[in-house]
N, C-alpha and C positions, 0 to 999 in steps of 0.2 A: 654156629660155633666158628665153623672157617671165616664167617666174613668180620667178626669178632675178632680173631685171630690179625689178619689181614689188616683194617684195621687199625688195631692200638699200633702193630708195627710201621704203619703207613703214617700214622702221627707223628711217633717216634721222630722218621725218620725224616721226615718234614720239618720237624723242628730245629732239630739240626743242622739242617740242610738249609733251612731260611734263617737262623741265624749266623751261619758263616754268608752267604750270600750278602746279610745288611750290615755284615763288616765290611767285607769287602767293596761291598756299594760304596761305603763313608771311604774308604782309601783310596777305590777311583776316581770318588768324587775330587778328593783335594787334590790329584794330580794330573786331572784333567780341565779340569774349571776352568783354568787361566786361558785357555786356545779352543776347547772344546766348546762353542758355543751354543747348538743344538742338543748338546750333550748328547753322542752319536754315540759314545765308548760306552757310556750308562744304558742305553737303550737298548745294545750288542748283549750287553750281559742281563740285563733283564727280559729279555729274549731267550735265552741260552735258560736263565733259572724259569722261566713260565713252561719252556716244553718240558723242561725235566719233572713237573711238578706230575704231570701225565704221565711220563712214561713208567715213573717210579711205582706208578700201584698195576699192579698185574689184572686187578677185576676192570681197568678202564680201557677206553678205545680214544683217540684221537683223528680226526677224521676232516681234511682243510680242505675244499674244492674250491675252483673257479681263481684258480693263480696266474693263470695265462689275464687275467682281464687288470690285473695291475700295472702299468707304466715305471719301473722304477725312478724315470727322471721326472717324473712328474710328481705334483702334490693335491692333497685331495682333501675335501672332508668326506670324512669317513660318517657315516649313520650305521648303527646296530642295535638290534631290541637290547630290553634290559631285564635280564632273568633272577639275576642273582651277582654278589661279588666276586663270583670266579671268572665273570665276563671278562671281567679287566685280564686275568691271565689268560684270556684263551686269547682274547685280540693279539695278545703280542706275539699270537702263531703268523700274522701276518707276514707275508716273505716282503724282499726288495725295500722297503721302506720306513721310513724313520716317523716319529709321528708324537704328541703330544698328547695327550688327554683332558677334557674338561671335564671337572670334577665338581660336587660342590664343598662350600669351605668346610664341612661339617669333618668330611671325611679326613682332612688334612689332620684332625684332632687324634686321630687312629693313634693305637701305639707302633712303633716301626712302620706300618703300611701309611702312613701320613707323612713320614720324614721320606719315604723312597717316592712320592708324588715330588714332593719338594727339591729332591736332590735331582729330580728328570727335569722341573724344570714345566712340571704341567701348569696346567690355565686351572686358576680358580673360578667358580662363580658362587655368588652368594646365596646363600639360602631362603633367602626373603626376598630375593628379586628386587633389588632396589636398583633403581635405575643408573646410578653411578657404577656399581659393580656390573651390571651388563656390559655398559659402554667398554667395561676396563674391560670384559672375556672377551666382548667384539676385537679391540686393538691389540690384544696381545694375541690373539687368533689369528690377524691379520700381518702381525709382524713375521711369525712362524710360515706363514705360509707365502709370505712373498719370498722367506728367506729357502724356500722349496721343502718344508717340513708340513707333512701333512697331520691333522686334527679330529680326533675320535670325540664323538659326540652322543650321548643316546638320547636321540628326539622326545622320547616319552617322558624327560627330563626324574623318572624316580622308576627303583624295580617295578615290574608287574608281578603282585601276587599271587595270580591263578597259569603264568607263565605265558599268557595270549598279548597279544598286543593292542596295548590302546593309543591313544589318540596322540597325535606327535604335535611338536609346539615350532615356533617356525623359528628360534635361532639356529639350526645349524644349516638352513635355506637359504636365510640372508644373511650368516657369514660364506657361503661360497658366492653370493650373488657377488656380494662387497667386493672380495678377493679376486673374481673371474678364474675358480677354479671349476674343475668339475665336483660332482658327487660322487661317493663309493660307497651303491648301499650292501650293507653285508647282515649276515644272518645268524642267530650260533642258536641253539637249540643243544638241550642236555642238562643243560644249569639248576634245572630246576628238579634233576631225579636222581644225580649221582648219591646224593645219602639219605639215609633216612632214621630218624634219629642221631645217633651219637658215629653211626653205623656207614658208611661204603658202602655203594653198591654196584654191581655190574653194569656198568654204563656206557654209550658211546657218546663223545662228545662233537658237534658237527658245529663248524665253521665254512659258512658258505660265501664267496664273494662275486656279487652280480655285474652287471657289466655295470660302466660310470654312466652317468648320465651328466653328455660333454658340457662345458663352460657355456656354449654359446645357448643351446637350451636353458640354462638355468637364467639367463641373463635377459632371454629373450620373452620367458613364459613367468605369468603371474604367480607367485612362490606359492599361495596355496593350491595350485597345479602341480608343480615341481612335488609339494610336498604330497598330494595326496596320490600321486604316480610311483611316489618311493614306499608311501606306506602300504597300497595297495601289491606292491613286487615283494615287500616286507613276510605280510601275510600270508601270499602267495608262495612264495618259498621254503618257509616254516610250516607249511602243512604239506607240500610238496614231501620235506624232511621226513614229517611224523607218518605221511603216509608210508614213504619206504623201510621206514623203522618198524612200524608197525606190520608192513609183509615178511619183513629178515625173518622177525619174530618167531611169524604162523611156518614159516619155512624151518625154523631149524628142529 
């Protein structure tokens, strides 16, 4: 009954709370566009409404390690599993940096959540993989990140629906290869237990961020190395996660 309770109120409040937000997106948008090129002011505030979305429900936990292995002057592709769509709000707990998303086009079709992709200014890629659309996520990846805007990518290129990680695909290896940036694999874990049913549930949510794996490594080593060394720290740290989640547990 209380999580019922809990809840419709957390909906409520949500709702509201995300539609003054994608007002205000559309007004920052028009008077920032002209100079904001990265769109830095959009990104501030979609930051700002992604942790609030957490803190607002009392039955959740937010949980960011591994901050110290960020560079803020630096730019990166970023890699993280793909649990569920709340992914996209937990990334933007990342601190220090600015950062873009590759999405595919389907998503853009969203209601509001498709226009606020558009307004930030994210990388489309197509859903069919057609090779002109790659080429374009390649170069508009490459513009972001020379311009020192780093690029969120999730290798496994579609959600996992048993929440494990499978097999990752090699664009976001050869867009850091191209660019001579590093990588920044990162972890989140949670996505896949916060509700059940219609229903909230007690949950903690982990964002983990591993060390980079530098430029000169990616540049140097055969990408299905690069990639099968992020996938293997991938899994590795996500059950690292579950393990400690699963002792809190037996402990309280």
């Amino acid at each position: 009954m209380l999580t019922a309770i809990v809840s419709i109120l957390y909906y409520l409040v949500l709702l509201a709370w995300s539609l003054a937000y994608f007002v205000f997106m559309l007004l920052l948008f028009a008077l920032t566009v002209a100079f904001d090129r990265e769109r830095k002011a959009l990104h501030a505030a979609s930051r700002f409404w992604a942790r609030s979305i957490f803190f607002l429900n009392p039955l959740w936990r937010l949980r960011v390690e591994g901050r110290e292995h960020i560079d803020p002057k630096g730019a990166y592709v970023v890699t993280v599993n793909h649990q569920s769509m709340v992914d996209i709000p937990l990334m933007y707990v990342l601190p220090k940096i600015n950062f873009k998303w590759v999405a595919k086009s389907g998503v853009y079709k969203w209601p509001l959540f498709g226009v606020v992709l558009w307004l930030h200014g994210d990388i489309t890629v197509d859903d069919r993989g057609s090779v002109r659309k790659t080429l374009g996520f390649m170069s508009k990846g490459l513009e972001h990140l020379h311009r020192g805007t780093s690029v969120i990518i999730f290798p496994e290129g579609s959600r996992s629906r048993d929440g494990e990680v499978h097999n990752f695909k090699e664009g976001a290896f050869l867009l850091a290869r191209e660019a001579g940036v590093p990588i920044l694999p990162c972890v989140i874990d949670g996505a896949k237990t916060f509700i059940k049913g219609w229903r909230v549930r007690c949950n903690t949510f982990t964002v983990r961020i591993t060390p980079p794996v530098p430029a000169g490594k990616v540049a140097e080593t055969p990408v299905r190395e690069v990639l099968a060394e992020v996938r293997e720290r991938t899994v590795s740290e996500l059950a690292a996660i579950r393990g400690r989640e699963k002792k809190t547990e037996k402990e309280r």
